[in-house]
C-alpha positions in Angstrom: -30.2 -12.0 15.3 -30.5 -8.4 16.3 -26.9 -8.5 17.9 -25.6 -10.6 15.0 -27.2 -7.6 12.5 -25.0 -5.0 14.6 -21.4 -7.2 14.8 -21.8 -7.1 11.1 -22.7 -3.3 11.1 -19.9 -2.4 13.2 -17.3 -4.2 11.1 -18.4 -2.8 8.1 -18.0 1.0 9.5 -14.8 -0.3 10.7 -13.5 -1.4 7.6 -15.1 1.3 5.6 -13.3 3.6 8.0 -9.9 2.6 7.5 -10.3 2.7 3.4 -11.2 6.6 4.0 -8.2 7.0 6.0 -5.6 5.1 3.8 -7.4 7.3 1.3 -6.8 10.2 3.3 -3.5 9.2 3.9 -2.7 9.3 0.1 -3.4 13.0 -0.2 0.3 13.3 0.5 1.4 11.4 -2.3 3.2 11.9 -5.4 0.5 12.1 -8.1 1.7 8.4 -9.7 1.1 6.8 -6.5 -2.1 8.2 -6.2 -3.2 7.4 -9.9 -1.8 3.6 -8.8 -4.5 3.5 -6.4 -7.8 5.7 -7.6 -11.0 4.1 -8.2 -11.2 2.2 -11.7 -7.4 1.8 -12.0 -7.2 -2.4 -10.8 -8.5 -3.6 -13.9 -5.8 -2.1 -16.0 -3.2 -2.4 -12.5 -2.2 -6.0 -11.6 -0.4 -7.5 -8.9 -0.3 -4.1 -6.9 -0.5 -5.3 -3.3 -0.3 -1.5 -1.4 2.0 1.1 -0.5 5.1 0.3 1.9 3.0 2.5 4.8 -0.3 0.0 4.1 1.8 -2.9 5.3 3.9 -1.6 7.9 2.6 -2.3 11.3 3.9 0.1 13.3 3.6 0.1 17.7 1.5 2.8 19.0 3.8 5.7 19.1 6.4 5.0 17.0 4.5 6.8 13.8 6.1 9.5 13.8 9.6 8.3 14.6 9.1 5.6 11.9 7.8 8.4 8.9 11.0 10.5 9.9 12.9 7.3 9.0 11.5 6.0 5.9 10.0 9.3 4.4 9.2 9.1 0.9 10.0 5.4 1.0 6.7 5.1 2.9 4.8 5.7 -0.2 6.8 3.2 -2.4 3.9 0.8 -4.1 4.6 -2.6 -3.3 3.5 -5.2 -5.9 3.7 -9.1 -6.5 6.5 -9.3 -9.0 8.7 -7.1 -11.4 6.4 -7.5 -14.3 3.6 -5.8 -12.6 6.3 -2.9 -11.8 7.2 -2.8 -15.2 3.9 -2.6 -16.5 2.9 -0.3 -14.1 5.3 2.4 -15.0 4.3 1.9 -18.7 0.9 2.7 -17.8 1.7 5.9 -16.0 3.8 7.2 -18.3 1.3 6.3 -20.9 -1.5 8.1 -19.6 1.2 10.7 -18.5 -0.3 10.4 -15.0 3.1 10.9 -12.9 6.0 8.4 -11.4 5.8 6.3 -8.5 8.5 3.6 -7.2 7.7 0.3 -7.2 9.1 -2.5 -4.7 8.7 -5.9 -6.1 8.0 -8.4 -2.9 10.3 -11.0 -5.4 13.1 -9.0 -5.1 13.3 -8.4 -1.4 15.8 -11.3 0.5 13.6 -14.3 2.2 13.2 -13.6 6.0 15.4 -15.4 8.3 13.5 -18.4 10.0 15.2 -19.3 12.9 16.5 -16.4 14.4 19.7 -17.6 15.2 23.3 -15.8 13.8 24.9 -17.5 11.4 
């Protein structure tokens, strides 16, 4: 049970360490992307799934290559569909609480399943 008790402990650091950092990471952000995502904001936010650097999973050593690349794309907010985007940019502009860009995931082309050229 004991070991159990500390699995679960250490998971829960883990996880609660990478929220601080992805918060850290938003410092850097445009002041609509961090509004987006500050606390309270999900109940009046929907479909927001993260920003475009939240979902990339990028090789050991590639960071900085891959944020030289994308830039301010990396702070794009992805969400569900367009209606969320739209909604979203109401809000902010509402609340006068900055702009952010919004990538709906309906709107980006189907991956390719087998690989092969066609």
């Amino acid at each position: 049970m004991l070991a159990d008790a500390r699995v679960e402990l250490a998971a829960r650091r883990s996880s609660f360490e990478a929220i601080s950092e992805l918060e850290r990471a938003r410092e850097g952000y445009g002041a609509g992307v961090r509004a987006v995502f500050a606390d309270g904001r999900r109940d009046q936010l929907h479909g927001i799934v993260g920003t475009v650097a939240d979902l990339l999973e990028v090789p050991t050593g590639m960071e900085r290559a891959i944020e030289a690349v994308l830039g301010e794309r990396l702070q794009w907010v992805v969400v569900e569909r367009f209606e969320h985007a739209r909604a979203a940019v109401t809000y902010l502009h509402d609340h006068a609480l900055g702009a952010a860009t919004f990538l709906p995931l309906e709107h980006l082309p189907a991956p390719s399943g087998s690989g092969t050229g066609g």
